[in-house]
N, C-alpha and C positions, 0 to 999 in steps of 0.2 A: 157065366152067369153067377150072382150073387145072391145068399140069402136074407129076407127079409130084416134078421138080426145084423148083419154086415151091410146093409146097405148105405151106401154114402150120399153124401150130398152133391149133386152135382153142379160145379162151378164151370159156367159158360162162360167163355173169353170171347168181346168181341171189340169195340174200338177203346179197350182198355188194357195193355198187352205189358202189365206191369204189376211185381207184387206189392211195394208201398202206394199206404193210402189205396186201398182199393176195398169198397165196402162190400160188396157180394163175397171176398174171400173173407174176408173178416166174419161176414155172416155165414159164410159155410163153415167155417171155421168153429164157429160158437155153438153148433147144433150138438158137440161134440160126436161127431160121425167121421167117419175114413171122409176123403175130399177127392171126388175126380172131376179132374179138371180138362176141358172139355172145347175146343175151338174148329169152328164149323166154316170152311169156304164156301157159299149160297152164290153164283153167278146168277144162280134162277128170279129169285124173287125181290132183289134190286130193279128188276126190267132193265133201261137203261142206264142205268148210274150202278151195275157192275162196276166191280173194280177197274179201271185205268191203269195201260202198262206200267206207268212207272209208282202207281201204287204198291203193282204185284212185286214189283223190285223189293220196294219198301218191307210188302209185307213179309216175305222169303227171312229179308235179315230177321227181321223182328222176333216173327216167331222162331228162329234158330235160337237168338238172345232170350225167350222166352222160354222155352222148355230145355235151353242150360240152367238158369236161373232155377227154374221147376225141381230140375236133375238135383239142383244142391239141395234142395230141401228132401230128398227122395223119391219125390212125384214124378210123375209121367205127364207128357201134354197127347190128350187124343187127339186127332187131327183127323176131320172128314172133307169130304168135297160132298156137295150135292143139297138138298133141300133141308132147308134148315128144318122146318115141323116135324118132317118123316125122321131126320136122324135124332134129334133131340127126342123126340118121340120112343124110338127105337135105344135108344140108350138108355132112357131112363125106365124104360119095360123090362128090357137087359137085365139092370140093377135095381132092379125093384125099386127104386128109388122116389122119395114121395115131396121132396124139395129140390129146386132146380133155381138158383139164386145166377143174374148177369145183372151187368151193367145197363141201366134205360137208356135207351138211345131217342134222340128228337126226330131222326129221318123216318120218317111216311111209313115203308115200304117195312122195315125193323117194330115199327108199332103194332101194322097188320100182321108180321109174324107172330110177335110176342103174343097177340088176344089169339092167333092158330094152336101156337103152343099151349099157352092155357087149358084153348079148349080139348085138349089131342093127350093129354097127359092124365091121368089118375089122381094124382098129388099138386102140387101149386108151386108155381110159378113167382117168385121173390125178384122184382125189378129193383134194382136198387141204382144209386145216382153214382157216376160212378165216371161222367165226362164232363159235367158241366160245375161250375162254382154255386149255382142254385136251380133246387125245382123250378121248370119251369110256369105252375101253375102258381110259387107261391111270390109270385111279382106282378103286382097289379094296378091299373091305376088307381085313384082316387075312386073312379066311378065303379069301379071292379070289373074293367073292358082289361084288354090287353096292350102293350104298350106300342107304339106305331113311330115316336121320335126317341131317337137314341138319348140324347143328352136326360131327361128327364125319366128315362129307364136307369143311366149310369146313378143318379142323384139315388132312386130306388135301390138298387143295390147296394151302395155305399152307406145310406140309411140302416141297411141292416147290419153294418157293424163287421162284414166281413164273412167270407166260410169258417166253417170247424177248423181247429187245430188238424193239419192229417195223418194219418196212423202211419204206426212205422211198419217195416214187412215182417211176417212173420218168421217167428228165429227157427222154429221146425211145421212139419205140415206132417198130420198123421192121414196115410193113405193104406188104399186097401187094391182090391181086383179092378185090372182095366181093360176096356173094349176093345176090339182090334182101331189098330188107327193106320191113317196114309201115312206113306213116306212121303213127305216134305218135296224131297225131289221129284218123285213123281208129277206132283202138279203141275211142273212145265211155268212157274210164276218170274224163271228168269230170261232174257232174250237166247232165243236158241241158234239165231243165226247173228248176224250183223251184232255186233257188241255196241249198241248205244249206250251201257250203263256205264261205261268208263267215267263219264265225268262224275257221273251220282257216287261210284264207287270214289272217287278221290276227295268227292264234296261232305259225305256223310256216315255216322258210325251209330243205325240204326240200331232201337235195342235200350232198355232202361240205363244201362250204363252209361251209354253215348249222350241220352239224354240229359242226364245228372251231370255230366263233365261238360255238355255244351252249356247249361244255365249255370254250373257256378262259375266257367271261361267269363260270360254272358256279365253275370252282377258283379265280375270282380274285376273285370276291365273295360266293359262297354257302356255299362248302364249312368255310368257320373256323366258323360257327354250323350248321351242318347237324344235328350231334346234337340239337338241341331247333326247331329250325325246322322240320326236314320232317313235324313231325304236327301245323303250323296247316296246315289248306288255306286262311287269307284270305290269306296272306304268299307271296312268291314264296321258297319255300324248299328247294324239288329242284330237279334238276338240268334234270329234264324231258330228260333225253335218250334217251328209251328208244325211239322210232320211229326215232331213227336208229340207234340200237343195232339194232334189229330189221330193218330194212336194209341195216344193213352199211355206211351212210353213215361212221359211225367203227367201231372195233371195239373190242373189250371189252380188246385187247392193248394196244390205244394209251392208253383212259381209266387201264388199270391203273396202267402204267408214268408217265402223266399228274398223276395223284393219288400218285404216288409220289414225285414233285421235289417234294411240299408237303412244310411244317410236320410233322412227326408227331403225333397228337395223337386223339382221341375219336372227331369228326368223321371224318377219316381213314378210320379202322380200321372207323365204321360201313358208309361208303360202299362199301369193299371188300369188308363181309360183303354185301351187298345184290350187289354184280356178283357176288357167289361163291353167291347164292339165285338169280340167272340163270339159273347154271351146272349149280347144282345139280335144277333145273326140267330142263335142257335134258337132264340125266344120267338123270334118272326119264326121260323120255320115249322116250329112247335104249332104256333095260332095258327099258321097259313102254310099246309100243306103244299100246297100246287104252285109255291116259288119258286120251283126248281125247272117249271116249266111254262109257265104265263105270267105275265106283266101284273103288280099288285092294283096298278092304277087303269081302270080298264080300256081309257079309253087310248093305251097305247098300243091295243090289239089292231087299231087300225092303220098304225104307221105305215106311211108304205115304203118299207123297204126293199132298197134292192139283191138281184140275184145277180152274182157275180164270181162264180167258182173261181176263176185266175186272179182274182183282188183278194181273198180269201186266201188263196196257197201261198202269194207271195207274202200276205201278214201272217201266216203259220212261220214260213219259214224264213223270216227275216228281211225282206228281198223288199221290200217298199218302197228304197229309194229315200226314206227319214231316219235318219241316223241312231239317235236313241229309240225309236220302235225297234227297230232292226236288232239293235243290241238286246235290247228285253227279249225280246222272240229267240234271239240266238242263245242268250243264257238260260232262259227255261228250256230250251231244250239240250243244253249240255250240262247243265246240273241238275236240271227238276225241279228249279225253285225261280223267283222272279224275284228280284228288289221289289217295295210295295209300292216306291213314287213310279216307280215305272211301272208298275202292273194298273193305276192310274193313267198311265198315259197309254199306253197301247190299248185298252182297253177301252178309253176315250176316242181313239185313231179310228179304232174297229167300227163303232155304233155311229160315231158322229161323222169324221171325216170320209168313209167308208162307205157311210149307211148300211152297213150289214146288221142283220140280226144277232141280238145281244146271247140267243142262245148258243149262236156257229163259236161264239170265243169261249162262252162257259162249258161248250162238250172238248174244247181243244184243251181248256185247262184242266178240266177233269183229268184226261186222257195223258198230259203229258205231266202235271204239278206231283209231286212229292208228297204235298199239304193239302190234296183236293179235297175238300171237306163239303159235303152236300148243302152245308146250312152258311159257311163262309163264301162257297163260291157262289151261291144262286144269289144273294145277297147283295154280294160286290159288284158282281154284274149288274142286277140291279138299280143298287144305287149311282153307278155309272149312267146308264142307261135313261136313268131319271125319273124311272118307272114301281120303285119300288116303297116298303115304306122309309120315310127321311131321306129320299133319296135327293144327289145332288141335283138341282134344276136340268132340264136337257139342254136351257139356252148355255150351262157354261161347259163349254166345251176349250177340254185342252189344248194349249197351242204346241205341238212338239217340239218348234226348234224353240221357243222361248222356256219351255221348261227343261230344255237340256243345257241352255247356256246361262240358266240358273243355278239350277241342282248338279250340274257334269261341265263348269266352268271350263276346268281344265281338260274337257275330251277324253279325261283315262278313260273312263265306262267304257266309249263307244270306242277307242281304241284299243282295247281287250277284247272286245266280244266283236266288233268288225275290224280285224285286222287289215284289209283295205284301204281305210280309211287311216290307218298309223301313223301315216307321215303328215299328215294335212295338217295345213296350219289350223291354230287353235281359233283363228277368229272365223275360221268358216264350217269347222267340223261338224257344226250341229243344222248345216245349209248349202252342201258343196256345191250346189247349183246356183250359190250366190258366188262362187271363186271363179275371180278371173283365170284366163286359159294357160298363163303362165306358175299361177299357185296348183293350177291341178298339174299342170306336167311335173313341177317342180315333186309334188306328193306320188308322182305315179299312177293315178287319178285317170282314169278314161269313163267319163260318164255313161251310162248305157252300153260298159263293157266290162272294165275291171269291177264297176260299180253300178246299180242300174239307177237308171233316171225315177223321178218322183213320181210315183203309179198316182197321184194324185197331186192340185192343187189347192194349197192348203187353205188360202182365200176361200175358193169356189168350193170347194168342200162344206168349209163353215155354213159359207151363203147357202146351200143345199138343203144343210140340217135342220140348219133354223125356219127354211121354207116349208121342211114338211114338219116340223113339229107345229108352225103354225096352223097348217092346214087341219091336223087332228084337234088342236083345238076350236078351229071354228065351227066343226063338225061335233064336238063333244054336247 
């Protein structure tokens, strides 16, 4: 325990897991007080939207990257598991401590802590911005409502000229007494049996370093073709930064200002609408709490869709019988991430062609994505779904084998991620139930053996969707 004269400020770590640009350390920083720095695993008061295994993967490295980083300044990272109000609470009683400065977060469940924390604490409570490119309150419309169509949200931000310059990290950190903290390993945050992380482990180098070395790989060889590369998924042609964006490993302040020493150009101006569709995810989330679990539009509460556990498992695990679905589903689960035309498309598969519930695919992604992000994925589902705000109409529903033999012309995609299909000629890869019986033997091809037949057809599917999205409208 510490005395009232030695008391520090205490700097809470949560989906900001980096020393540059990060204004709660900056601010603990300036009180001139010792700084303990402070990160809390809450499985409790998420409810559902805990963390997802291959978060916990994520977070493991992260925070190991984070309190070596810490280490060099001299700091210590506390590390608890359990309820966020009682430990924040309990620490900052510890250290007498009368300021307690994090990052604001937009998800629900982090808001209702922070007003617990407030009211549970002696001293005050300093939210500071510290994930998004702007407050959310200070983007409004004309009318002074909140913004509901993307494009004329992006025009709003860009209006204002841009984020801050971002700070740089601090060159030292003056620290004092620390609380007992967990071992890391304890937590159990890695797979204890069965090694699913192997692909994550070869796909990604979690941790502020890894971030900074993937965005300047990112602006210094990908970003001049970006406009027409990022909707092959066989090419490495995004940024793939968005698990650290979603950690907070870099922030969206630094990529802006980042991509703002380039070139000017297409590319450019695409990349910036995409971190301002981030933004705009993160601004719906803010206004409309319960996105993450009902339809924005209501009356898609009456869809009736269907229940079909075995249609379901085989879109988890690849097995659908549509080529590039298949492949999407097999890549997010062996790296943890998804190409984004294809998370479009599966996506699309799931709710339309399917008719499953748009929520069954946002707890799979949660559960399996790298990037799961509370306010990006309830969002995107959404707007999938048709149901959210801006969201795309439910009549357009993706055609998969048309958007694979768009975007994955040449098959590599789906001949990397379904290996089965490797040898198939290119003109049927994205439809092997259109190849004659000679081109599948020729590929090694056994429909509904080597490879399974279409759990759906994609016709009658359509026809399906569009029968019941008319029928909620007649009823609306």
């Amino acid at each position: 325990m510490t005395t009232t004269a030695a008391a520090p400020a205490i700097l809470w770590f949560r989906d900001d897991l980096r020393l540059t640009d990060h204004a709660a350390l900056l601010a603990a920083i300036d009180t001139g007080r010792p700084v303990l720095p402070v990160f809390v695993l809450d499985d409790t008061s998420p409810g559902p939207w805990a963390l997802g295994g291959a978060s916990r993967w994520w977070l493991h490295h992260s925070l190991t990257a984070l309190r070596h980083s810490l280490g060099g300044l001299g700091a210590e990272l506390t590390l608890r598991r359990g309820d966020s109000v009682a430990i924040i609470a309990e620490i900052a009683a510890q250290a007498a401590a009368t300021d307690i400065f994090t990052g604001g977060s937009v998800d629900p469940w982090a808001r209702r802590v922070d007003r617990a924390v407030a009211a549970s604490i002696s001293g005050k409570l300093h939210r500071m911005r510290t994930t998004t490119l702007f407050h959310p309150d200070s983007l409004r419309t004309k009318s002074g409502g909140a913004f509901s169509v993307y494009t004329p949200f992006a025009d709003a931000c860009l209006a204002l000229g841009g984020p801050c310059v971002p700070s740089p990290a601090p060159a030292t950190l003056r620290t004092a007494w620390a609380p007992r903290s967990d071992r890391l390993e304890d937590w159990g945050l890695l797979p204890a049996k069965a090694d699913w992380a192997s692909g994550l482990r070869d796909t990604w180098t979690p941790g502020e370093t890894g971030a900074m070395e993937r965005a300047e790989a990112f602006l210094s060889h990908g970003l001049a073709g970006y406009a027409d590369a990022r909707d092959r998924p066989a090419g490495d042609g995004t940024s793939m930064l968005s698990p650290h964006l979603h950690f907070g490993e870099i922030s969206a302040t630094q990529l802006w200002h980042m991509v703002h020493r380039r070139p000017p150009g297409e590319s450019r101006k695409i990349f910036i609408r995409e971190l301002l569709w981030r933004e705009f995810c993160a601004n719906v989330l803010w206004h409309n709490p319960g996105l993450p679990e009902a339809p924005l539009k209501p009356e898609f509460a009456k869809m009736l869709w269907r229940d079909d556990r075995p249609a379901l498992i085989a879109w988890q695990k690849g097995q659908t019988g549509t080529p590039i679905v298949d492949a999407g589903m097999r890549q997010l689960w062996r790296t943890g991430w998804m190409h984004n035309r294809v998370r479009m498309i599966v996506a699309s598969f799931l709710v339309k062609h399917l008719m499953l519930p748009w929520q069954h695919g946002e707890a799979w992604f949660w559960d399996t994505l790298v990037d799961a992000d509370l306010a990006n994925n309830a969002g995107n589902w959404q707007w999938v779904a048709g149901c959210g705000t801006d969201a795309a109409p439910f009549f357009r529903i993706f055609n998969p084998v048309l958007q694979g033999r768009k975007f994955d012309a040449g098959g590599d995609y789906v001949r990397h991620f379904v290996p089965e299909l490797a040898r198939m000629d290119t003109r049927y890869i994205h439809a092997p139930w259109e190849a004659p019986a000679d081109v599948l033997a020729n590929a090694g091809v056994i429909l509904g053996d080597t490879y399974p037949n279409p759990i759906v057809d994609l016709a009658a599917g359509r026809a399906r969707a569009l029968a019941a999205y008319a029928q909620i409208r007649s009823v609306s």
